[in-house]
N, C-alpha and C positions, 0 to 999 in steps of 0.2 A: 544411366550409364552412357557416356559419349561413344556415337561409333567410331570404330576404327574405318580411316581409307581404306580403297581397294589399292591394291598393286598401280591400276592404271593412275589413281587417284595422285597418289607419291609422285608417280615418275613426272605429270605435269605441273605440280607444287615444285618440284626439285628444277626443273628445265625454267619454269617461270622465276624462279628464287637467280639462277643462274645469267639470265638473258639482263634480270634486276641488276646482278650484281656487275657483270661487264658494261652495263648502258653507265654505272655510274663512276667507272673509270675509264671511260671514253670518255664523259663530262670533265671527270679532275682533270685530266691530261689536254684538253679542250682550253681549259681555265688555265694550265699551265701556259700554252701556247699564247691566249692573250696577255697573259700576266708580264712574263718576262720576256724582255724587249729584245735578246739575239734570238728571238722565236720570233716576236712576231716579225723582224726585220727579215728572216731566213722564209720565213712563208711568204712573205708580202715578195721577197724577188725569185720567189720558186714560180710564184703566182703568175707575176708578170711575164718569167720565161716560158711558161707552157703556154700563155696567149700568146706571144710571139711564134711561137713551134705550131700552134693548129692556125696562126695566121699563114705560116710558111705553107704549113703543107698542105692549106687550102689554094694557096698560090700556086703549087706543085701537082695538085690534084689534075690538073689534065693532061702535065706529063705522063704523070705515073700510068692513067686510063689507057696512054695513048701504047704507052709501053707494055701493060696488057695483053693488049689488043698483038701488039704484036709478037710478045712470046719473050720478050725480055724477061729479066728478076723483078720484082718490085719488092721495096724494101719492105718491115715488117713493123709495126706499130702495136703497140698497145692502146688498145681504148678506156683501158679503165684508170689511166693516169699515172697506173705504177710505173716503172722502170724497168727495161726491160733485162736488165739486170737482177730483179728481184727486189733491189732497196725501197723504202719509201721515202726518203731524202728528210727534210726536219722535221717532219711530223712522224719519226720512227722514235718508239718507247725508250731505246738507247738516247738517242740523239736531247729526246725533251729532257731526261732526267739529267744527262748531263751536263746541259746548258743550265738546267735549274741550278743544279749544287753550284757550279761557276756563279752563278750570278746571284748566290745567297754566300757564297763565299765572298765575293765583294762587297757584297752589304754588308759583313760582318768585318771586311777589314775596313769599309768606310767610317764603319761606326766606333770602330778601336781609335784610327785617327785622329775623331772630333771628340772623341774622351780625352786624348793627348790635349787635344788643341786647348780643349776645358781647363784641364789640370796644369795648364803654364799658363793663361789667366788668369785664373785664380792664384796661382803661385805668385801672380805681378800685381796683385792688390795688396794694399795697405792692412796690417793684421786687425781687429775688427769693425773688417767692411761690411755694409750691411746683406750685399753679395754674398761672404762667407759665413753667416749665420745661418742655420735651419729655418726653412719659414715655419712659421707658425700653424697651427693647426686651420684650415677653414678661410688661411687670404691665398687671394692669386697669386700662380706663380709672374716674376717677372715680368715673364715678356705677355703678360695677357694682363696686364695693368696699365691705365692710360701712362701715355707719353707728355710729359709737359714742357718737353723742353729741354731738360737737364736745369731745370727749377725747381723747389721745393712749393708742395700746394699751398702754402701760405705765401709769397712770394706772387703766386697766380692768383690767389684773391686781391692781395694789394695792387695789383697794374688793372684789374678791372672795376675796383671803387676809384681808381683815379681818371680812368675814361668817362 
């Protein structure tokens, strides 16, 4: 008969299951970040403006000392990158999913488009073109079939028995 956990036993399977289960929506939202491009362009110049800001305020750092020293205010910084506002600018869970849907929603109207674009191409072909038949079970599709030219492959064996 299997024993049962203790109490203590539970409580660090449940803390462990839990630390699992946030580490791997820190990863998806990590992936989201790289994935779509007003993410990563919004991190990539967040990025740049904080090196800029601890370049300044290492520039500024012997004011500030100096001001210290003599009993001025000195302003007040966050060290851990947040804002001292509270926000976390595009890496906040609002901000990524929103960009996400925005930018699956343009995926989704790019690809309404190129259906359009399809469907009045087809529509401008001659009725049966070999374009508007079904392919066949087991051949390549078009565009993963060599290129000859806009020649027929008998056509391309005859110009190479006559070289």
């Amino acid at each position: 008969k299997p024993t049962l956990l203790t109490a203590s036993q539970k409580k660090a399977n449940h803390i462990q299951s839990e630390q699992k289960r946030r580490a791997n929506i820190k990863r998806g939202y990590e992936a989201l970040c790289e994935t779509i491009p007003a993410l990563r362009e919004a991190i990539r110049l967040e990025e740049e403006q904080m090196t800029a800001n601890q370049y300044a305020g290492h520039q500024q750092g012997r004011k500030r000392n100096r001001q210290a020293k003599s009993g001025d205010p000195v302003g007040v910084e966050s060290g851990s990158g947040e804002k001292i506002d509270g926000r976390a600018g595009p890496r906040s869970e609002n901000i990524i999913l929103q960009k996400t849907i925005d930018h699956l929603r343009g995926l989704l109207d790019e690809r309404e488009q190129l259906k359009g674009r399809l469907e009045r191409a087809r529509s401008a072909l001659a009725p049966g073109h070999p374009l508007l038949r079904p392919p066949s079970p087991g051949s390549l599709p078009l565009w993963e079939q060599k290129w000859h030219g806009g020649r027929k492959d008998n056509e391309d064996e005859q110009d190479s028995d006559e070289d």
